[in-house]
C-alpha positions as CSV (number, residue, x, y, z in Angstrom):
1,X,11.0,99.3,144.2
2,X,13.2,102.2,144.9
3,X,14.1,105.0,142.1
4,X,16.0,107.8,142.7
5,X,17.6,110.3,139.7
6,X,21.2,111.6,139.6
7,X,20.8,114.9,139.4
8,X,21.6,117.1,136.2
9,X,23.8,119.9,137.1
10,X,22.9,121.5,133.6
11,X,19.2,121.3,134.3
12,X,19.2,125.6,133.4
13,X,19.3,124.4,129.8
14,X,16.0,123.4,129.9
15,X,14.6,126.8,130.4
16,X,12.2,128.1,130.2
17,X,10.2,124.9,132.1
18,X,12.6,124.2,134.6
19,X,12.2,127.8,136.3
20,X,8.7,127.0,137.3
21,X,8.9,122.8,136.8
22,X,10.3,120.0,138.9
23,X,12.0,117.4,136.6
24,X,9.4,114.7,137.7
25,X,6.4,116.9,137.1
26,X,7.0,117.5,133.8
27,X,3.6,116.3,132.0
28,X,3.5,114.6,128.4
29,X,1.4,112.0,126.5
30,X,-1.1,112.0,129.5
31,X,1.7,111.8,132.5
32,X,3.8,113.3,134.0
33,X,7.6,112.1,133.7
34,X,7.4,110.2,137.4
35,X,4.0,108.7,137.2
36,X,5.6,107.5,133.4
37,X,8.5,105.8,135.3
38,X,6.9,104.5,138.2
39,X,4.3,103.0,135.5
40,X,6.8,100.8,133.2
41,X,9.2,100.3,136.1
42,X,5.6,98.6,138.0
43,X,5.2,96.4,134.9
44,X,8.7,95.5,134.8
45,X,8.9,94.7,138.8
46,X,5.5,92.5,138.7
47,X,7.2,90.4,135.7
48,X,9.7,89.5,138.2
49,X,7.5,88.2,140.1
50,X,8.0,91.1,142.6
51,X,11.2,91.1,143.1
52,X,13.2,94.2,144.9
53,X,14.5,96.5,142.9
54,X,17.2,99.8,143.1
55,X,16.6,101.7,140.1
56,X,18.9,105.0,139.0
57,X,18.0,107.3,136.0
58,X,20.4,110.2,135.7
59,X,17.8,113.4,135.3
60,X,16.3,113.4,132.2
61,X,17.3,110.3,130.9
62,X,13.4,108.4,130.0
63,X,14.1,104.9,129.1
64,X,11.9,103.4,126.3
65,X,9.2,100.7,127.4
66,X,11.2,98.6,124.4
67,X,14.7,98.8,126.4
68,X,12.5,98.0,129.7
69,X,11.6,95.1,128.7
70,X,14.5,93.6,126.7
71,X,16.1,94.2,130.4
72,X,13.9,92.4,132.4
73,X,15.2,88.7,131.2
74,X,18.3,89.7,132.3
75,X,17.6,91.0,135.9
76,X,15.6,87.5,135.9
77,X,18.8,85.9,135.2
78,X,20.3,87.9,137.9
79,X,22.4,90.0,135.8
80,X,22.7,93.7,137.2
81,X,22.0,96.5,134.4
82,X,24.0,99.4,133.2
83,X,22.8,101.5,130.3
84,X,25.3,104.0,128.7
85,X,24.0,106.9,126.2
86,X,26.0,109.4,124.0
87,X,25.9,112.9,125.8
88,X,28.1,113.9,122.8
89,X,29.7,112.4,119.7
90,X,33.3,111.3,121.9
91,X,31.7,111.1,125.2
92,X,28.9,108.6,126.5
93,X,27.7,108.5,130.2
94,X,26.3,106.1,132.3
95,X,22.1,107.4,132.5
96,X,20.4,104.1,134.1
97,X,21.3,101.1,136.2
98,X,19.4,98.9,137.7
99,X,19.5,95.8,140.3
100,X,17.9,93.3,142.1
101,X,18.3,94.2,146.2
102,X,21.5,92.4,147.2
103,X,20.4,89.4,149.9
104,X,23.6,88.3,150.3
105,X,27.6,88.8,149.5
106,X,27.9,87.1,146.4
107,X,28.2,89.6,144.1
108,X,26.5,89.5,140.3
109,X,27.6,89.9,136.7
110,X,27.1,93.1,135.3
111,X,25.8,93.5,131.8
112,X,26.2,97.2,130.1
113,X,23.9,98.3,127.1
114,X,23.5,101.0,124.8
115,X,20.6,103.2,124.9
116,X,18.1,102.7,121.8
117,X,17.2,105.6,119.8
118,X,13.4,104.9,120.7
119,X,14.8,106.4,124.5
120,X,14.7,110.3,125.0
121,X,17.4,112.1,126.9
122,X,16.3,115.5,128.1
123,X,19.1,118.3,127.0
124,X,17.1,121.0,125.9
125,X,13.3,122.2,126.4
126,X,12.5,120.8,122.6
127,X,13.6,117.4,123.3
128,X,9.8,116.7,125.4
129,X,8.7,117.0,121.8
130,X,10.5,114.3,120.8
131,X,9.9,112.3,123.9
132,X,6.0,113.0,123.0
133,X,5.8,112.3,120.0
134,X,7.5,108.7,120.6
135,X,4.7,108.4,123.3
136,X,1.6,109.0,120.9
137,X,2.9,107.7,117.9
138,X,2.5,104.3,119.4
139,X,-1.0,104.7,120.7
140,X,-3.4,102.2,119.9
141,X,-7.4,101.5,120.3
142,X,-9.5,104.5,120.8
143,X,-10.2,105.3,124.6
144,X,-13.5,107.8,124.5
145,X,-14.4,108.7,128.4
146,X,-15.3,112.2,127.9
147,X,-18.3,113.3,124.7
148,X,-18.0,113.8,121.3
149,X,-21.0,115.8,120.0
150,X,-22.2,115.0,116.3
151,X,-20.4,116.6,113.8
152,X,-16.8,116.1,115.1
153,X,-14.6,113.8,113.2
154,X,-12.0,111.5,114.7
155,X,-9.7,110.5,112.2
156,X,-7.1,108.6,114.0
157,X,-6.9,107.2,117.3
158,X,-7.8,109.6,120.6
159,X,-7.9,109.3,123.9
160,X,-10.4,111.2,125.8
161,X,-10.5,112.2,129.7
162,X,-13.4,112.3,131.6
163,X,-15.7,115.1,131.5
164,X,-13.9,116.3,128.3
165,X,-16.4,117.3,125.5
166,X,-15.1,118.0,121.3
167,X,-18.0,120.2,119.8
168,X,-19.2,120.1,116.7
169,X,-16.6,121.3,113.8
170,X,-13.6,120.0,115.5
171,X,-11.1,117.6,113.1
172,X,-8.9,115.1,114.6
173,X,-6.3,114.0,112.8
174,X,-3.3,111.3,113.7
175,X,-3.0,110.2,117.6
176,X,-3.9,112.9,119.9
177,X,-4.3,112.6,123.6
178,X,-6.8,114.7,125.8
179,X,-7.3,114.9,129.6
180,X,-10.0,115.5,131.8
181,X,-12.4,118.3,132.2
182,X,-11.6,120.1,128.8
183,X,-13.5,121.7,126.0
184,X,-12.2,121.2,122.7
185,X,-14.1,123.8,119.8
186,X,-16.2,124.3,118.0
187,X,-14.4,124.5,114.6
188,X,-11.1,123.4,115.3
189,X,-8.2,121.3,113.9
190,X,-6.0,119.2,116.0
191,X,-3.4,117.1,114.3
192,X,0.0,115.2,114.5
193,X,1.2,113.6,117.7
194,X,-0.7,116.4,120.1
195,X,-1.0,115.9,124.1
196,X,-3.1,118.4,125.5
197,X,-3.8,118.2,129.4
198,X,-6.1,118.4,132.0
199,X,-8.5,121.6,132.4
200,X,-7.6,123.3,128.9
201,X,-9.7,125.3,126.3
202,X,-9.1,125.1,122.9
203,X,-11.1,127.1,121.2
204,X,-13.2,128.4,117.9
205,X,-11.3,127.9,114.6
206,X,-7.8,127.3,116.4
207,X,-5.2,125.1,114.9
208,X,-2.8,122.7,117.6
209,X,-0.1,120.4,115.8
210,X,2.1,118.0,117.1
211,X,2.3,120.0,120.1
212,X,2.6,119.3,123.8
213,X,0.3,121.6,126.0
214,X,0.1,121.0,129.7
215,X,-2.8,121.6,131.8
216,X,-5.0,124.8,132.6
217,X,-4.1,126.4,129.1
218,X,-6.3,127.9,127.3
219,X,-5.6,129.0,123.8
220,X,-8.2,131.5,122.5
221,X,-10.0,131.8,119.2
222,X,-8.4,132.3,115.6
223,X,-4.9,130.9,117.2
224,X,-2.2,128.7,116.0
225,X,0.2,126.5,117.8
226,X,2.3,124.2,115.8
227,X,5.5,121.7,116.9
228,X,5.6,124.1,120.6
229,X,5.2,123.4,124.1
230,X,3.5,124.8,126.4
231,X,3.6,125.1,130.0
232,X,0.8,125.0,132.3
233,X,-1.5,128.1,133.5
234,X,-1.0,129.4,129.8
235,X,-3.5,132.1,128.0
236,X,-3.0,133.0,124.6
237,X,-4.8,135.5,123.5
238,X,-7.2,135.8,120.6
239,X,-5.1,135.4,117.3
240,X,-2.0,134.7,119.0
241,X,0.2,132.8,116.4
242,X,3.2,131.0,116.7
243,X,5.4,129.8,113.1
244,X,7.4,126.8,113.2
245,X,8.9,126.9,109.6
246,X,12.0,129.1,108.1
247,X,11.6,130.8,104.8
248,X,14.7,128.7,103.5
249,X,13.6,125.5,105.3
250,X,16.7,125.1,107.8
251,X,17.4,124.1,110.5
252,X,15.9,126.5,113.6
253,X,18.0,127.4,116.3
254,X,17.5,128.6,119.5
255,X,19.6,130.6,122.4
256,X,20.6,128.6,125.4
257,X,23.1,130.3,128.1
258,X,23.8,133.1,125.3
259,X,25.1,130.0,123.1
260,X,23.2,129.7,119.6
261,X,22.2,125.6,119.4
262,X,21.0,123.9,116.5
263,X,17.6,122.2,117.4
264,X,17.9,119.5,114.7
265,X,14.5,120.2,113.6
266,X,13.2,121.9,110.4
267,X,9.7,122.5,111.8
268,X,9.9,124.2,115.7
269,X,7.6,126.7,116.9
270,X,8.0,127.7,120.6
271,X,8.7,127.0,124.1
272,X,6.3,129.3,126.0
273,X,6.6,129.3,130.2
274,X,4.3,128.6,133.0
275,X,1.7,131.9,133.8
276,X,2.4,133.2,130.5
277,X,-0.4,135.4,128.8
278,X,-0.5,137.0,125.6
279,X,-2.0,139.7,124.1
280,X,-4.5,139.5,121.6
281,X,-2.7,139.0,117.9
282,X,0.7,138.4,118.9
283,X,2.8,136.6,116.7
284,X,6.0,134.7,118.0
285,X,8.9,133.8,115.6
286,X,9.9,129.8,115.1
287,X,12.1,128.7,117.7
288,X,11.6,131.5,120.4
289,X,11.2,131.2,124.5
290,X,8.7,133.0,126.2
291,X,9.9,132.4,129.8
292,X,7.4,132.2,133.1
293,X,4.9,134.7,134.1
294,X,5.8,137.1,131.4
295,X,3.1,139.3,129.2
296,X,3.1,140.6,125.6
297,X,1.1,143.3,124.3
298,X,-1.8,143.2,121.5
299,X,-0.4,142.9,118.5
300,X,3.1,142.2,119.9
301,X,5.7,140.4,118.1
302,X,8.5,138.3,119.5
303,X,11.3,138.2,117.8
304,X,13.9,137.3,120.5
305,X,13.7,135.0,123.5
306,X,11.4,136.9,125.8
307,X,12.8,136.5,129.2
């Protein structure tokens, strides 16, 4: 099985992660974007009992496991796949095809799709929150391989890496996934549809929703993160507090390329950058960037894209 990725020549909109991310090493929902593709592409190939395939995704295109396998019947039938998504509303774009390796001349029919809405297409750094939450959502069947002390309440389904531990306090509520070798409390509240990654801290009385947070964060004491994402190699400082909602309940927006875009989404708190530390009490207006390796100062407040 081969994939490859046509590459996205407007891959800057995606900032602040793609200064310090490759495309494929993007982590959500407990994987990173490639090991998630080579995962239901695997499936897909061993239903066909093996079979050779060439496989194209135009970067950040993440086909749903629901398109995956209503194509597999058709590559069975040996029927090549092209799958079309609107980029805009006049313009769609070829993001995916896939084939059986050609054996021989004759050459086979070609059936094009649409992409469903359950499938992501990466524009801007707030769509991974989208392509999360359609991840978790779907979770089933509790998966415990780390420890929960008494006096933590699970309600919803979690998954747990190994060598993780939730301390006493700590509420889970909805489908949350948590890697390996993290400590999660005491006292804290983690809800919605919330990846958090390997070798993070969350800690005393903090408050995570429908986030995504990558690995080696730690997000200290007193803090709130709601509807962000953050990098990996994060610190917030004590009290550092991020809002997601407008007074008037609108639409955020958010700066891309000195162009103002509407994120679609009434409830959108931040995209913070790899190596990014903050001072103790900063607060971070809805829909702001904090781009890599930058600083704030105690009591800091951020008001514009920090960059």
């Amino acid at each position: 099985m081969n994939i490859s990725f046509a590459p996205n020549l407007k891959w800057s909109r995606m900032e602040p992660i793609a200064s310090s991310l490759n495309f494929s090493d993007i982590e959500f929902a407990g994987f990173t974007i490639q090991s998630y593709l080579n995962k239901i592409f695997t499936e897909l190939n061993k239903r066909l009992a093996h079979n050779e395939l060439e496989i194209s995704i135009k970067e950040g295109f993440i086909p749903s496991r629901a398109l995956v396998k209503h194509i597999g019947p058709l590559l069975v039938q040996n029927i090549d796949i092209e799958v079309v998504c609107a980029t805009s509303k006049q313009k769609k774009e070829v993001v995916l095809t896939i084939s059986k390796k050609a054996h021989s001349s004759v050459e086979r029919p070609l059936k094009k799709l649409v992409a469903t809405k359950d499938c992501v297409l990466l524009k801007y750094p707030w769509d991974l929150l989208a392509l999360n939450e359609q991840l978790i959502k779907h979770l089933k069947g509790k998966k415990i391989l780390g420890t929960v002390r008494e006096c933590a309440v699970i309600d919803g389904v979690l998954h747990l890496g190994a060598g993780s531990v939730i301390l006493p306090g700590v509420y889970i509520e909805g489908n949350v996934i948590i890697g390996k070798n993290c400590k999660i409390g005491p006292n804290c509240y983690i809800r919605g549809n919330t990846s958090i990654g390997d070798n993070c801290h969350i800690g005393q009385s903090v408050e995570v929703k429908n986030s995504l947070i990558m690995s080696s964060v730690n997000v200290g004491h007193l803090s709130y993160v709601g509807d962000s994402v953050v990098c990996p190699n994060v610190n917030f400082g004590a009290g550092t507090i991020i809002s997601n909602f407008r007074h008037d309940g609108k639409n955020h927006h958010s700066m891309v390329n000195n162009v103002l875009i509407d994120t679609m989404r009434r409830k959108f708190g931040a995209i913070i950058g790899s190596n990014v530390f903050t001072g103790i009490n900063t607060s971070i207006y809805c829909g702001r960037k904090i781009f890599a390796n930058k600083t704030t100062r105690p009591c800091e407040v951020v008001k514009k894209d920090l960059q």
